[in-house]
C-alpha atoms as one frame of an Amber mdcrd trajectory, in Angstrom:
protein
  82.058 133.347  92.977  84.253 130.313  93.952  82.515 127.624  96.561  84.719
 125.519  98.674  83.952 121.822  98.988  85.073 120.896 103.073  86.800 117.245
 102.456  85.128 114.523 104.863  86.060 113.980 107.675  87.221 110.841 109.764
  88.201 108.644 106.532  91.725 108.569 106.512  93.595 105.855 108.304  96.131
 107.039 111.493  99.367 107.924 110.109 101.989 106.911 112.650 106.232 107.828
 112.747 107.705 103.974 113.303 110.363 101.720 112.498 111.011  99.638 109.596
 113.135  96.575 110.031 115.250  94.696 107.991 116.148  90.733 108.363 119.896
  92.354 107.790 119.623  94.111 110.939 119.267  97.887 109.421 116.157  99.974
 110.694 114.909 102.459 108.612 112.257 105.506 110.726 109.645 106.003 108.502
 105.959 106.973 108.120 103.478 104.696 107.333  99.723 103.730 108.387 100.877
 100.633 109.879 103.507 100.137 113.074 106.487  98.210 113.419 107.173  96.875
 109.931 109.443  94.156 109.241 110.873  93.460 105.690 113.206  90.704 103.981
 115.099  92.847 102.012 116.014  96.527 102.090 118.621  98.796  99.929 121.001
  98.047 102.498 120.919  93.879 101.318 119.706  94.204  97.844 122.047  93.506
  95.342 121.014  95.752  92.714 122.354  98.656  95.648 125.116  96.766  96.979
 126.583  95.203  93.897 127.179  92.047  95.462 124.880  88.844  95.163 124.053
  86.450  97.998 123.937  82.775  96.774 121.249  80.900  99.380 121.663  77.649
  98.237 125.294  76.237  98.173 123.767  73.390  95.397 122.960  74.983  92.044
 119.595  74.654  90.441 120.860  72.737  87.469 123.152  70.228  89.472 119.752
  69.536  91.846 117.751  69.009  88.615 120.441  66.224  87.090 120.811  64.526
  90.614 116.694  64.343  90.701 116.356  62.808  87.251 119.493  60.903  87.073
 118.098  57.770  86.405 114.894  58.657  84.025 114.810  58.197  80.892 112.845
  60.200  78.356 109.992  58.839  76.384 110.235  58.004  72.600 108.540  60.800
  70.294 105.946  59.690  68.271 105.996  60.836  64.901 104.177  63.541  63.899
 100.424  62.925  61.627 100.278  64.883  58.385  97.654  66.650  57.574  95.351
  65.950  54.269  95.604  69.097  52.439  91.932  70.667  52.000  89.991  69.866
  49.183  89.505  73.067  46.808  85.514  74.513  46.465  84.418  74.159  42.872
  83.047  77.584  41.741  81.003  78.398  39.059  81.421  80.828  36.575  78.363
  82.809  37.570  78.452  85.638  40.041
C-alpha cells in the first residue's frame, strides 16, 4: 500500500504575472517571484540575436592604452641567475 507525503505548506515565495523591462525600451510579461524587473540587455539588444554590435566607447581600448602610457618608458630586464646544477648522491653498492 502506497502512502502519500502532503508537501508543506506556506514555503514557497508569491509568484506574481509582471513586466520585464528593457533599457532598449522592449517589455517582456513574464512570471517571476519578484515585480517590475528592469534589465540592461534583452534578446531584443543583444548582439548575439540581432547580429549587429553596439560600440559604447567611440575611443578604442588600445588607442586609450598608448595615449595613457605615451611617455613611459619600460624598465631594463635584468638578466636572468643560473642555477647550480644539483650535486649527485653517492650510493653505495650495498642494498
Amino acid at each position: 500500500m502506497l502512502k502519500y507525503i502532503n508537501m508543506k505548506e506556506n514555503i514557497h515565495p508569491k509568484y506574481f504575472k509582471t513586466t520585464a523591462t528593457c533599457a532598449c525600451g522592449a517589455t517582456y510579461e513574464i512570471g517571476s517571484t519578484k515585480q517590475n524587473i528592469h534589465v540592461d540587455i534583452c534578446s531584443g539588444c543583444h548582439p548575439l540575436f540581432t547580429g549587429k554590435q553596439k560600440l559604447l566607447d567611440t575611443e578604442g581600448r588600445v588607442q586609450k592604452f598608448k595615449k595613457k602610457y605615451a611617455g613611459v618608458t619600460p624598465k631594463a630586464k635584468k638578466p636572468a641567475k643560473k642555477k647550480k646544477p644539483a650535486a649527485a648522491k653517492k650510493t653505495t653498492g650495498k642494498k
